[in-house]
N, CA, C and O atoms as a GROMACS GRO file, in nm:
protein
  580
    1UNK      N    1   0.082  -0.119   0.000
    1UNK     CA    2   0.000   0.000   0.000
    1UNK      C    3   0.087   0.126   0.000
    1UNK      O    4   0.056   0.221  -0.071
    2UNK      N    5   0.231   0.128   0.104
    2UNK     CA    6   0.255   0.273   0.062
    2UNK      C    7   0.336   0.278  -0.034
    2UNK      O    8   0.373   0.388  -0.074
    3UNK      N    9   0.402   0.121  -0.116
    3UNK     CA   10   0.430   0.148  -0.261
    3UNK      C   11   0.375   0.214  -0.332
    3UNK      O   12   0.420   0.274  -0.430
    4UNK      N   13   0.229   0.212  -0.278
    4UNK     CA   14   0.130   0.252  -0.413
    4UNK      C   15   0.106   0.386  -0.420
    4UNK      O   16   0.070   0.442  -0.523
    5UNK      N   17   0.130   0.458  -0.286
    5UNK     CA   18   0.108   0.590  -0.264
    5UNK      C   19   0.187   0.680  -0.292
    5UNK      O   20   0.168   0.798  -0.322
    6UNK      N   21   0.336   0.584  -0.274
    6UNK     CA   22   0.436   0.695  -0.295
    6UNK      C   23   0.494   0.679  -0.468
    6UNK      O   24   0.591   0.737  -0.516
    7UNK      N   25   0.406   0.587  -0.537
    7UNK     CA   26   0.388   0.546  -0.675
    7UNK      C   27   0.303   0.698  -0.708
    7UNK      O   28   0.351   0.786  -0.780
    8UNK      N   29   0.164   0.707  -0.638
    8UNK     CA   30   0.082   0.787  -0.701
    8UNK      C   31   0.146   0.974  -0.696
    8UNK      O   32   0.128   1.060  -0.783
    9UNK      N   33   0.217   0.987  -0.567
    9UNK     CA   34   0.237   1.115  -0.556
    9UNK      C   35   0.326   1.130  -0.652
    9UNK      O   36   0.289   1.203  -0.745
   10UNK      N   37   0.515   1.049  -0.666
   10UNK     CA   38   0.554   1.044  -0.749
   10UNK      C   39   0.513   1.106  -0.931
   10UNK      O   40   0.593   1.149  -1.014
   11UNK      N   41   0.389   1.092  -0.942
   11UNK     CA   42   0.348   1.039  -1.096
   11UNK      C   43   0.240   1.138  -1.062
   11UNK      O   44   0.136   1.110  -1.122
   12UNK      N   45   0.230   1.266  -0.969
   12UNK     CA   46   0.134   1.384  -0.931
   12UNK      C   47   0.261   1.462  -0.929
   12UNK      O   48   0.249   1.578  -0.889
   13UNK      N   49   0.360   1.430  -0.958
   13UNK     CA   50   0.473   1.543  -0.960
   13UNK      C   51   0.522   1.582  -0.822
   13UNK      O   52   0.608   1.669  -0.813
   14UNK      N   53   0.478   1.529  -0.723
   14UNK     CA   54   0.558   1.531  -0.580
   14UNK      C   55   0.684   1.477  -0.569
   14UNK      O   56   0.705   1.357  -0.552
   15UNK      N   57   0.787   1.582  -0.581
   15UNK     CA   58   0.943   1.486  -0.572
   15UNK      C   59   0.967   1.473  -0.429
   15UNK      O   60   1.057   1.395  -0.399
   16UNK      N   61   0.906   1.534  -0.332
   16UNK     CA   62   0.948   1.490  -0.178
   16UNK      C   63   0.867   1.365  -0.098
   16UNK      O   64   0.848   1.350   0.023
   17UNK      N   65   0.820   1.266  -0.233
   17UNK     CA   66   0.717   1.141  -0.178
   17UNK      C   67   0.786   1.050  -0.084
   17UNK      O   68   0.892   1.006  -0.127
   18UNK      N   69   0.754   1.016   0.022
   18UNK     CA   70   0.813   0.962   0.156
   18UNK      C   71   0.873   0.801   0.081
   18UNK      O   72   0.841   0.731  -0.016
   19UNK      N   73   0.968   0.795   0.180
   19UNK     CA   74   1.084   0.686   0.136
   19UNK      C   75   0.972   0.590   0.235
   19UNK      O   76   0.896   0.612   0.329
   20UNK      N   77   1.020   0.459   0.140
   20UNK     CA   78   0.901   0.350   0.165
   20UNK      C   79   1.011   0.276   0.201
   20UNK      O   80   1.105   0.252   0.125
   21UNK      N   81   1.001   0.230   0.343
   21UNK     CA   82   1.121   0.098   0.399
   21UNK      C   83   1.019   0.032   0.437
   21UNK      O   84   0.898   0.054   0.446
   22UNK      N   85   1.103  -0.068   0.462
   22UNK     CA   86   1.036  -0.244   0.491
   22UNK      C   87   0.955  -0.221   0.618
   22UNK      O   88   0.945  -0.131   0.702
   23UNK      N   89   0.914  -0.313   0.602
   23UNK     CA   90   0.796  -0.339   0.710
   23UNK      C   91   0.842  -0.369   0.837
   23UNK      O   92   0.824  -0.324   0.950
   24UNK      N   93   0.966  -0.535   0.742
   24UNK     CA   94   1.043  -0.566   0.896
   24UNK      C   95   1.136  -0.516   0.941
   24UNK      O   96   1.230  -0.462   0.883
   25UNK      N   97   1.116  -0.533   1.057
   25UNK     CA   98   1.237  -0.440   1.151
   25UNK      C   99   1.350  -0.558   1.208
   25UNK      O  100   1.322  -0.674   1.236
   26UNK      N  101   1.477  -0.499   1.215
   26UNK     CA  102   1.550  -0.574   1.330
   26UNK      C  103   1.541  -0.587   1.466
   26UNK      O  104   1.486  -0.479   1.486
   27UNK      N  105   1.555  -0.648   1.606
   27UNK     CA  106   1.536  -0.682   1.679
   27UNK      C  107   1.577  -0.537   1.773
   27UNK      O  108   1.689  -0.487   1.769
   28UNK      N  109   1.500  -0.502   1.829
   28UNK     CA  110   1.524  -0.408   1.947
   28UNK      C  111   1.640  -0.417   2.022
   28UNK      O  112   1.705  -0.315   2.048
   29UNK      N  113   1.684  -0.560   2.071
   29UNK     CA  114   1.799  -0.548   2.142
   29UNK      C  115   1.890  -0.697   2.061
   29UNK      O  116   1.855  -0.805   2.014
   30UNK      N  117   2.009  -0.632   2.077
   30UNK     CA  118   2.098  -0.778   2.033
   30UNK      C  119   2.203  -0.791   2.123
   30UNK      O  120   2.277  -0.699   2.158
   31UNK      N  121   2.210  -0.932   2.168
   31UNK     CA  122   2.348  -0.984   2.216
   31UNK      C  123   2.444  -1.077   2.168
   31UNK      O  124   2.459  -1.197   2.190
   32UNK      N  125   2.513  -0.982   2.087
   32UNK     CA  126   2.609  -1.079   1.983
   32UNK      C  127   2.723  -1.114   2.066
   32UNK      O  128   2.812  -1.040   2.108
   33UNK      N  129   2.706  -1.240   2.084
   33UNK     CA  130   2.835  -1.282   2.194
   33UNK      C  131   2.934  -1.336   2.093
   33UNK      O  132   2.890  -1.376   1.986
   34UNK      N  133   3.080  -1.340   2.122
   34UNK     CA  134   3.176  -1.347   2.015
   34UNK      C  135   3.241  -1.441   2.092
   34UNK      O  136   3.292  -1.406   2.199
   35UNK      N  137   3.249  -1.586   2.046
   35UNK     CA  138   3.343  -1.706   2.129
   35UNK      C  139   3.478  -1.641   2.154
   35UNK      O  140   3.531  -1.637   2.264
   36UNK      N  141   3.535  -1.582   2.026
   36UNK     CA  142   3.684  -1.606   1.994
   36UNK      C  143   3.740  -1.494   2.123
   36UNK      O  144   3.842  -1.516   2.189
   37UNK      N  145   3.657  -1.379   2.141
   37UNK     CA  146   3.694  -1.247   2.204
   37UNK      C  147   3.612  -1.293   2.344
   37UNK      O  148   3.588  -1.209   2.430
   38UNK      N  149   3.587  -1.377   2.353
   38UNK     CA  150   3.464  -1.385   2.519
   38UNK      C  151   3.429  -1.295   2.546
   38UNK      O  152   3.442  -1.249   2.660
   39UNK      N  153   3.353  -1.215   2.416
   39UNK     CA  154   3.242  -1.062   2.473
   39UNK      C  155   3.148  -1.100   2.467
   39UNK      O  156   3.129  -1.213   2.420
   40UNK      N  157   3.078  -1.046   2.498
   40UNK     CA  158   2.904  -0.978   2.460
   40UNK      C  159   2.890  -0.798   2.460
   40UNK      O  160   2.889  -0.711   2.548
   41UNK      N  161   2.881  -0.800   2.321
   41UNK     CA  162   2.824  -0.675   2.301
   41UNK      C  163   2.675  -0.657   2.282
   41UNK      O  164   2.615  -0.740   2.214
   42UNK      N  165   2.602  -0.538   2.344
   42UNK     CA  166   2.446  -0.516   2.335
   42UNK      C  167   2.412  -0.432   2.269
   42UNK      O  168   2.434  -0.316   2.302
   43UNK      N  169   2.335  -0.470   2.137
   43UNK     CA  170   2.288  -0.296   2.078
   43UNK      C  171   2.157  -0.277   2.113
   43UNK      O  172   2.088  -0.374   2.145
   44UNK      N  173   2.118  -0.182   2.110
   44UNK     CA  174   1.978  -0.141   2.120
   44UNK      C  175   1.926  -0.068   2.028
   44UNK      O  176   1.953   0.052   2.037
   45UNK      N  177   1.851  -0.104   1.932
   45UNK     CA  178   1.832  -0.020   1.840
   45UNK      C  179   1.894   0.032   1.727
   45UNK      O  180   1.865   0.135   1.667
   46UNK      N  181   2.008  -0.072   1.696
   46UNK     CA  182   2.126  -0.046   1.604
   46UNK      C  183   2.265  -0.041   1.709
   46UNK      O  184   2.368  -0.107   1.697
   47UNK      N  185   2.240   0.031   1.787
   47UNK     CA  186   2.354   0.133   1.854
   47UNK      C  187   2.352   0.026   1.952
   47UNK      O  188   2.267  -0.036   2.016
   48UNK      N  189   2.544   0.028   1.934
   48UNK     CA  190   2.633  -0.009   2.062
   48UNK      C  191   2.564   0.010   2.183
   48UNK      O  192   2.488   0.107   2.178
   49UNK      N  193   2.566  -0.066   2.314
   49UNK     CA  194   2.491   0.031   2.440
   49UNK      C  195   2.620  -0.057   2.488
   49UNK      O  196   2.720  -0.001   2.442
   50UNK      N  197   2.645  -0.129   2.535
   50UNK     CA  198   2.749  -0.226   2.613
   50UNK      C  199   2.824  -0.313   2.596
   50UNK      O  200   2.776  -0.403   2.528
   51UNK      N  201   2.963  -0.333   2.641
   51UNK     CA  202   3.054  -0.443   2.623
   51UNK      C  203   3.073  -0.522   2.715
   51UNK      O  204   3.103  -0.464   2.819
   52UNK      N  205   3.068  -0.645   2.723
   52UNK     CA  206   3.055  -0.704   2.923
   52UNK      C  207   3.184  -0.852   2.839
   52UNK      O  208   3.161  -0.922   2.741
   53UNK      N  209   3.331  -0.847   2.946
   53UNK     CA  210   3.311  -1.000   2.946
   53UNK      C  211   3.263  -1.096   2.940
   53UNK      O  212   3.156  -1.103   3.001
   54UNK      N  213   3.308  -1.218   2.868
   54UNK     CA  214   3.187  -1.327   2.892
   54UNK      C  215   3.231  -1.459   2.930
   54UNK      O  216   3.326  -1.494   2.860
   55UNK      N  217   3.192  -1.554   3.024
   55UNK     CA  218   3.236  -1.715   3.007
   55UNK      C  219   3.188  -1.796   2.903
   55UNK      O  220   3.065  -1.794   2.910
   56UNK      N  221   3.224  -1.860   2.819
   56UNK     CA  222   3.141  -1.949   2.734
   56UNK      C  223   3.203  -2.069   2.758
   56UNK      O  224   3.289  -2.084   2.844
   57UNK      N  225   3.146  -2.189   2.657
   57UNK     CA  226   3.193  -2.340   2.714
   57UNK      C  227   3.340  -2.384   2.747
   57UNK      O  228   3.405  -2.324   2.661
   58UNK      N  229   3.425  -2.452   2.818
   58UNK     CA  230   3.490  -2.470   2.853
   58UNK      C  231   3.502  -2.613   2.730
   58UNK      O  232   3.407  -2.664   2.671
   59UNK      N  233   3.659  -2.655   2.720
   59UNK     CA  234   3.680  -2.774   2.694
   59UNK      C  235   3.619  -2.865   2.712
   59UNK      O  236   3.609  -2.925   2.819
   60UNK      N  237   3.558  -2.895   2.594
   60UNK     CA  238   3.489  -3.066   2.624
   60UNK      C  239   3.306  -3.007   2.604
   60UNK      O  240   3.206  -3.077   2.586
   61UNK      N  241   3.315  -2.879   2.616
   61UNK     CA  242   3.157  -2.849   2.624
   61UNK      C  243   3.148  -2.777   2.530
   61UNK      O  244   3.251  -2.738   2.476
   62UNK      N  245   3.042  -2.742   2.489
   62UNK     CA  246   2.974  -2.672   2.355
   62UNK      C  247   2.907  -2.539   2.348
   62UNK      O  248   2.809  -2.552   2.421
   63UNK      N  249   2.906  -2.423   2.301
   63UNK     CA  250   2.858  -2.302   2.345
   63UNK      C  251   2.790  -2.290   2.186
   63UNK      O  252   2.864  -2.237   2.103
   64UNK      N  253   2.667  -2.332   2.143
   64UNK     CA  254   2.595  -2.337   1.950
   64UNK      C  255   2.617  -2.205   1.979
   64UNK      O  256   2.587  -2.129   2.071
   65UNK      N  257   2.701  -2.192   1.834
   65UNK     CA  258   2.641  -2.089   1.712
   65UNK      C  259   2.570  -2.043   1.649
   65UNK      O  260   2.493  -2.127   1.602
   66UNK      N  261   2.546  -1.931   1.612
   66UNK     CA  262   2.398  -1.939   1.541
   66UNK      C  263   2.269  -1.782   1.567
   66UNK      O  264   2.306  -1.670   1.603
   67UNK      N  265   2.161  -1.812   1.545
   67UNK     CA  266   2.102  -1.690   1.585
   67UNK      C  267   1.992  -1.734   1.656
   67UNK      O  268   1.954  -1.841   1.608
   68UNK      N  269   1.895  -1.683   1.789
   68UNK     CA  270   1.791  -1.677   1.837
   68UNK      C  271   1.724  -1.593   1.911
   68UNK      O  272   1.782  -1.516   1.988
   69UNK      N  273   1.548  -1.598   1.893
   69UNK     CA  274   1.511  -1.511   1.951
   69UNK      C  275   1.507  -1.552   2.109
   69UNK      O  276   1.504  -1.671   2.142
   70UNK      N  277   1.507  -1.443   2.208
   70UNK     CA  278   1.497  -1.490   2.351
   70UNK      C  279   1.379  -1.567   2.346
   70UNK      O  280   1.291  -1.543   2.263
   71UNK      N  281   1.369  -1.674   2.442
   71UNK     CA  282   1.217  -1.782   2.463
   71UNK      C  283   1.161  -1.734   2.584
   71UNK      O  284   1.043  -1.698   2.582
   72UNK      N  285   1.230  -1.727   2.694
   72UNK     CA  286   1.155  -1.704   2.861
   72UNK      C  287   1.298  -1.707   2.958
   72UNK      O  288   1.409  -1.756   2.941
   73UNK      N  289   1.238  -1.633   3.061
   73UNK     CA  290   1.339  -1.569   3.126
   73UNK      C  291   1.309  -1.597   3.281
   73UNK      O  292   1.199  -1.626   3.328
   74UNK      N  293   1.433  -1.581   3.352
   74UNK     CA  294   1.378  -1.644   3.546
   74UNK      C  295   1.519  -1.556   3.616
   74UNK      O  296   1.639  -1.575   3.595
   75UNK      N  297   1.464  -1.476   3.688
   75UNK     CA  298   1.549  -1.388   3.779
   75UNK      C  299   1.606  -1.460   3.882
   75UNK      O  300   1.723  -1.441   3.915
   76UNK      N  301   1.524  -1.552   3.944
   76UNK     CA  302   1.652  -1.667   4.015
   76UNK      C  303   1.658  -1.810   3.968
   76UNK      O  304   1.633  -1.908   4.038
   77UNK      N  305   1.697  -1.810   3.832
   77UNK     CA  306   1.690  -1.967   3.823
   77UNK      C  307   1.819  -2.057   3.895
   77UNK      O  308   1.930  -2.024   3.936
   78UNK      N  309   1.766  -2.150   3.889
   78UNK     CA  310   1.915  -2.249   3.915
   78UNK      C  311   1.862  -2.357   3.880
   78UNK      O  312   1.747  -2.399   3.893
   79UNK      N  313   1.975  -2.410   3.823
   79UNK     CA  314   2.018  -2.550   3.725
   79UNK      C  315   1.947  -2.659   3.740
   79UNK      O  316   1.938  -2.703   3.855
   80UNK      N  317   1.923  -2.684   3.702
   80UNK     CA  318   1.877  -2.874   3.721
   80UNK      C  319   1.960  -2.944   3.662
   80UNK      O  320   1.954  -3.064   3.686
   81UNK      N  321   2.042  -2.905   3.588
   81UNK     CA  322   2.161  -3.003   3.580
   81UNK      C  323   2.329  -2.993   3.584
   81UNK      O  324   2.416  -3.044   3.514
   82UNK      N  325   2.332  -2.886   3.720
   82UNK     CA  326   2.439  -2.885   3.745
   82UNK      C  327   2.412  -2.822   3.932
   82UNK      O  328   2.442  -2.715   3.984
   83UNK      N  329   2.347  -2.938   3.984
   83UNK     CA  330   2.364  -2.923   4.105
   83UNK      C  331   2.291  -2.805   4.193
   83UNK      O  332   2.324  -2.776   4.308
   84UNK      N  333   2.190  -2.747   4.123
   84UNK     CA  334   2.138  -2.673   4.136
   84UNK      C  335   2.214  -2.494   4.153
   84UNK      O  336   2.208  -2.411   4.244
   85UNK      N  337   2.270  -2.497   4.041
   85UNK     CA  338   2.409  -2.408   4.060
   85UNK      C  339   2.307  -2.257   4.021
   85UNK      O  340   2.218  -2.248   3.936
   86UNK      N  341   2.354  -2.157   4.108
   86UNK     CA  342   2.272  -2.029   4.091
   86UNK      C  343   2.320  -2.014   3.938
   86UNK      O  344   2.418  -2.055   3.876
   87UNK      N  345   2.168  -1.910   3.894
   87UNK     CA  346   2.162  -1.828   3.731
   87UNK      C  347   2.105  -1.783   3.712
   87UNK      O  348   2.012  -1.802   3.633
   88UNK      N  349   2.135  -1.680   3.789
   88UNK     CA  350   2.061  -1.568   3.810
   88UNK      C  351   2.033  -1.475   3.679
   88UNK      O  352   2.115  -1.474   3.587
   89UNK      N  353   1.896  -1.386   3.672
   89UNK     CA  354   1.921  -1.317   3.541
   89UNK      C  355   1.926  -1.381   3.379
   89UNK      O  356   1.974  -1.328   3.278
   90UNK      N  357   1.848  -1.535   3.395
   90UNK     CA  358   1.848  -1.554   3.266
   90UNK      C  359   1.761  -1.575   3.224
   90UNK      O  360   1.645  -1.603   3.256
   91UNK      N  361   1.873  -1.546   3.063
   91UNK     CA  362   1.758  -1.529   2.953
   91UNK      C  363   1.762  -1.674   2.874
   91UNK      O  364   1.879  -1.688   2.838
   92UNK      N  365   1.699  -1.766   2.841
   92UNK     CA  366   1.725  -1.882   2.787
   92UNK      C  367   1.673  -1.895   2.600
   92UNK      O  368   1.560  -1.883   2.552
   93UNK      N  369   1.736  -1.909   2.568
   93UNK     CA  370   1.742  -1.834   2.394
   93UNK      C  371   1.727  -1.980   2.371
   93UNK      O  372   1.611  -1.991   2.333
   94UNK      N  373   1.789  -2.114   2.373
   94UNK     CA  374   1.799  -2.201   2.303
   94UNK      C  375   1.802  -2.321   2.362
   94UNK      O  376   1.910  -2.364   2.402
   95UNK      N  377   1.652  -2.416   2.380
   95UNK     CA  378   1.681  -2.519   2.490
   95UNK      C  379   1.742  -2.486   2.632
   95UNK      O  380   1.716  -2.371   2.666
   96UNK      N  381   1.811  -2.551   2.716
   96UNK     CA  382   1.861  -2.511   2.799
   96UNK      C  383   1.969  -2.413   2.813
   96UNK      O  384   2.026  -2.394   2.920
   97UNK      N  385   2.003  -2.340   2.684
   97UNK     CA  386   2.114  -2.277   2.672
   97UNK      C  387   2.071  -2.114   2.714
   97UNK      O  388   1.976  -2.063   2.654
   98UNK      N  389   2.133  -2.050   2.803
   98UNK     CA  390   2.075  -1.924   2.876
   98UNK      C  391   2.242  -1.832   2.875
   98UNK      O  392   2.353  -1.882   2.860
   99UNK      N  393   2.205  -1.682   2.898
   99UNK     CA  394   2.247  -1.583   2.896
   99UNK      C  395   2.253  -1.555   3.031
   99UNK      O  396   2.144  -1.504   3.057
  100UNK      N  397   2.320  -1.560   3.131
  100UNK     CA  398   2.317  -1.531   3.303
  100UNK      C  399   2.428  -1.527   3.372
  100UNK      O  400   2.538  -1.577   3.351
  101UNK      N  401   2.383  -1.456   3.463
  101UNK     CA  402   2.481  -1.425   3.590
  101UNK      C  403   2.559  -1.533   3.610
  101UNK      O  404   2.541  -1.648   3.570
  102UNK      N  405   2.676  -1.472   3.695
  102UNK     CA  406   2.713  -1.617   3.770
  102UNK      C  407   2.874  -1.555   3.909
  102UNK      O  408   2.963  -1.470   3.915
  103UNK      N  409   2.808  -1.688   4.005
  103UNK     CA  410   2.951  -1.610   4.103
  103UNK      C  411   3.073  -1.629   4.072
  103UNK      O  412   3.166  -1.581   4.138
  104UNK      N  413   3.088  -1.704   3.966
  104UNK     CA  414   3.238  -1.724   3.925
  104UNK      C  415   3.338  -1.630   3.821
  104UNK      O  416   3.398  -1.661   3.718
  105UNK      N  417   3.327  -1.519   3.887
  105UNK     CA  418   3.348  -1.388   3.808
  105UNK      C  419   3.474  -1.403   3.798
  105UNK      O  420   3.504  -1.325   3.708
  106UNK      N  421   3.600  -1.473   3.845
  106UNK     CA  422   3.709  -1.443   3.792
  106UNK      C  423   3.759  -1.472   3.683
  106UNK      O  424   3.862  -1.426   3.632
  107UNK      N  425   3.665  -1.574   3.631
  107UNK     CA  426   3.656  -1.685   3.503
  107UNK      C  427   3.592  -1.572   3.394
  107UNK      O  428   3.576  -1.616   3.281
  108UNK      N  429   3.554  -1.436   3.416
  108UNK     CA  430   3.530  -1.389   3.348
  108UNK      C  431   3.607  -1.354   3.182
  108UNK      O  432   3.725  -1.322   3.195
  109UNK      N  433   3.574  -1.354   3.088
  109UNK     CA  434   3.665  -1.335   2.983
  109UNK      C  435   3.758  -1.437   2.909
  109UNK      O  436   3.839  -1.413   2.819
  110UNK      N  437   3.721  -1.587   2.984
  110UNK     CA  438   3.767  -1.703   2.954
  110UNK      C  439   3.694  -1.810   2.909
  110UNK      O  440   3.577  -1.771   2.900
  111UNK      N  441   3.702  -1.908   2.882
  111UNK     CA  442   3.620  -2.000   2.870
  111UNK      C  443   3.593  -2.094   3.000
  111UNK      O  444   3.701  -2.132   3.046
  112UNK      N  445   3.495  -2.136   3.062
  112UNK     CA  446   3.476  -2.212   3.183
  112UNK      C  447   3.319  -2.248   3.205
  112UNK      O  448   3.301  -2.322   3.302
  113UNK      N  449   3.207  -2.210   3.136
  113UNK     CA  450   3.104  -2.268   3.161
  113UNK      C  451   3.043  -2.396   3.060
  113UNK      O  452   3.107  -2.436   2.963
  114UNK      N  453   2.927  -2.445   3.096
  114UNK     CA  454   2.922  -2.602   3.027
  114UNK      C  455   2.840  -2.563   2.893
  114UNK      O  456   2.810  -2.644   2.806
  115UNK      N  457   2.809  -2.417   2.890
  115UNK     CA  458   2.763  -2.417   2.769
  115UNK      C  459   2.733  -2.280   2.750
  115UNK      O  460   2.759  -2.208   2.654
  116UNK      N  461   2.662  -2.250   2.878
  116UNK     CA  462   2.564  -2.126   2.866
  116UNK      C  463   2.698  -2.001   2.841
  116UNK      O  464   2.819  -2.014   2.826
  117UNK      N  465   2.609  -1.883   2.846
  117UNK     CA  466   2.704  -1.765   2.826
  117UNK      C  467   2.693  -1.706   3.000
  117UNK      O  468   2.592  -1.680   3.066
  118UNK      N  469   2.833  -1.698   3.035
  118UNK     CA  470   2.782  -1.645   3.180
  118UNK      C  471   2.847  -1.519   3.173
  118UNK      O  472   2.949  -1.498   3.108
  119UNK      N  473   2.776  -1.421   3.255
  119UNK     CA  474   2.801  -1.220   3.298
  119UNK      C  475   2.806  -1.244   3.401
  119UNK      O  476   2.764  -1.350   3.450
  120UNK      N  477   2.869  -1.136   3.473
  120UNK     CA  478   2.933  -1.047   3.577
  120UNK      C  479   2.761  -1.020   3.661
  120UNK      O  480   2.690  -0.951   3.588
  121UNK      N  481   2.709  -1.049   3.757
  121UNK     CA  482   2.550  -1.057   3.803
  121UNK      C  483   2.514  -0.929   3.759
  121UNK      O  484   2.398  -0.910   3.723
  122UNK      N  485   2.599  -0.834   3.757
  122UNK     CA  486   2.517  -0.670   3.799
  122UNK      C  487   2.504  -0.630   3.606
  122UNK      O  488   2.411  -0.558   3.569
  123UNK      N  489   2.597  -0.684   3.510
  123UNK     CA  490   2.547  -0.706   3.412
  123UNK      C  491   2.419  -0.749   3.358
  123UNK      O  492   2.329  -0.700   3.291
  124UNK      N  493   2.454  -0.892   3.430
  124UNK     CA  494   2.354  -0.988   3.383
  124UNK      C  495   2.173  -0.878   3.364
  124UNK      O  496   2.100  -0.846   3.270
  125UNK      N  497   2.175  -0.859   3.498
  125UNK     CA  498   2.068  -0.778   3.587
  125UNK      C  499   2.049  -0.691   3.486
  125UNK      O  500   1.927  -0.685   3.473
  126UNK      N  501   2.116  -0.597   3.379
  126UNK     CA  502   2.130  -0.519   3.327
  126UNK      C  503   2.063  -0.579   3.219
  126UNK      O  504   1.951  -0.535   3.192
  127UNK      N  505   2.107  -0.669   3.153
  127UNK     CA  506   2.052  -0.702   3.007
  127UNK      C  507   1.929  -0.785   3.076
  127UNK      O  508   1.842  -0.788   2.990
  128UNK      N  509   1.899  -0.830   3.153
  128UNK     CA  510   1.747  -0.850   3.194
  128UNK      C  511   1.650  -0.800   3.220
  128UNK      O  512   1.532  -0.827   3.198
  129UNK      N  513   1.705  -0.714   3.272
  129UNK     CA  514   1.560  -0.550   3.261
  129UNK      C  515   1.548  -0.506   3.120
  129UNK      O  516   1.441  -0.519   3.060
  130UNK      N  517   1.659  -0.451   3.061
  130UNK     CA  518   1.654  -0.410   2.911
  130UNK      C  519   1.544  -0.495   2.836
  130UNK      O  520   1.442  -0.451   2.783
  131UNK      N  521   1.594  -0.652   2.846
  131UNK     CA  522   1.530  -0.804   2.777
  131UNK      C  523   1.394  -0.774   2.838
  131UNK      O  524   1.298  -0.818   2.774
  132UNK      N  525   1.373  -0.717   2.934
  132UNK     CA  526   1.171  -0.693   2.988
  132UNK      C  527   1.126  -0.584   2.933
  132UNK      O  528   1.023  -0.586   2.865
  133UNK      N  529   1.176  -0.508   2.947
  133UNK     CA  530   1.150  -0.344   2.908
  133UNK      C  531   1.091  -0.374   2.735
  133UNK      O  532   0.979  -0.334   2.702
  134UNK      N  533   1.187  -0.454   2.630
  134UNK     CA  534   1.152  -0.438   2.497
  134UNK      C  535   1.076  -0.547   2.448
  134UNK      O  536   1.052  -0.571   2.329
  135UNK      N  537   1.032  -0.623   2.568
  135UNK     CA  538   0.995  -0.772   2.559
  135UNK      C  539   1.072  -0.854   2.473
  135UNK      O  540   1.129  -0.804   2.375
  136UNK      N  541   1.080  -0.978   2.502
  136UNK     CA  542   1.171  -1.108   2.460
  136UNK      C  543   1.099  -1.125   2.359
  136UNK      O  544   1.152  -1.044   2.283
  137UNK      N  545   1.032  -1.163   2.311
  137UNK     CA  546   1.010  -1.122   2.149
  137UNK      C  547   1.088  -1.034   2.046
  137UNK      O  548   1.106  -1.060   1.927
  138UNK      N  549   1.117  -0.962   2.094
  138UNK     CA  550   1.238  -0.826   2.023
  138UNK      C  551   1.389  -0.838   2.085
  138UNK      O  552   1.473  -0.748   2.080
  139UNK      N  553   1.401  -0.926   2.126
  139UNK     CA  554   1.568  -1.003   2.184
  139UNK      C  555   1.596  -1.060   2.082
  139UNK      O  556   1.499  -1.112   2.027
  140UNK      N  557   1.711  -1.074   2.023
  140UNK     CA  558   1.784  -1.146   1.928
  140UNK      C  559   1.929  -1.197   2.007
  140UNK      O  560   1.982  -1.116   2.084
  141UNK      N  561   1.979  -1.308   1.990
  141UNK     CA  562   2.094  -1.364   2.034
  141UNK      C  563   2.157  -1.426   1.947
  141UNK      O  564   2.118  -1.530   1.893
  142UNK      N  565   2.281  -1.356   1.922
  142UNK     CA  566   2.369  -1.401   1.824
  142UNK      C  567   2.538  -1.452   1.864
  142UNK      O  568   2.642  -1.395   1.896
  143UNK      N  569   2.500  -1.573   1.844
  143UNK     CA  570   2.684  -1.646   1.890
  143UNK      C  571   2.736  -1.680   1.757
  143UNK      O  572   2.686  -1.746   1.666
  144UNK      N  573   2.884  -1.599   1.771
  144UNK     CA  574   2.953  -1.659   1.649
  144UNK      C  575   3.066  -1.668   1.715
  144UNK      O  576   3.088  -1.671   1.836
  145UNK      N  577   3.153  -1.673   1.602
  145UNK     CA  578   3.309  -1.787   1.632
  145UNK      C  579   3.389  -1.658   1.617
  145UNK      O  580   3.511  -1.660   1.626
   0.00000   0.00000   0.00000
């Protein structure tokens, strides 16, 4: 439809007829976590907002690649399969695979968790309000190599 409009003004001799962009939009917030660099960067809206260390899988464990939208989220979860280990602040994008806090902050910036992506808690906390605020529907999570 506003092809058609900015077809008709066009062809009425209006040269200032409004620029017609797509419908779809990109995701409100992204957390492109980068294995090789153990970041997570957050944009919001295009734009950079944050850089946070990150833990990802350790030897022997697996951290998928790939893209997803956030699924559901739990401000105090803890594990069911690791001993009921706090995780706090997550966001769980892929099966059991989640975006969260964790107390093992010195491990930050290294590899050491069994899969998930783990932040610094007061981070974590950070991209979890953001992840409510734009609703998880408009979360995108992106792991590459």
């Amino acid at each position: 439809m506003k092809t058609i409009i900015a077809a008709a003004l066009l062809a009425a001799g209006f040269s200032s007829a409004p620029t017609v962009v797509s419908t779809a939009s990109a995701a409100a917030v992204e957390a492109r976590v980068d294995l090789s660099e153990q970041r997570m960067r957050v944009y919001q809206h295009g734009v950079l907002r944050y850089t946070w260390p990150v833990s990802t899988a350790r030897r022997g464990k697996v951290t998928p690649t790939g893209s997803w939208t956030a699924k559901w989220a739990s401000k105090n979860h803890r594990s069911s399969r690791y001993n009921g280990a706090p995780m706090p602040y997550s966001i769980f994008y892929s099966g059991n695979f989640a975006i969260h806090g964790t107390d093992q902050i010195k491990r930050l910036g290294r590899p050491a968790s069994a899969g998930c992506v783990r932040l610094h808690p007061d981070n974590a906390r950070v991209f979890f309000n953001l992840s409510h605020k734009v609703g998880l529907k408009n979360v995108r999570v992106r792991v590459v190599r």
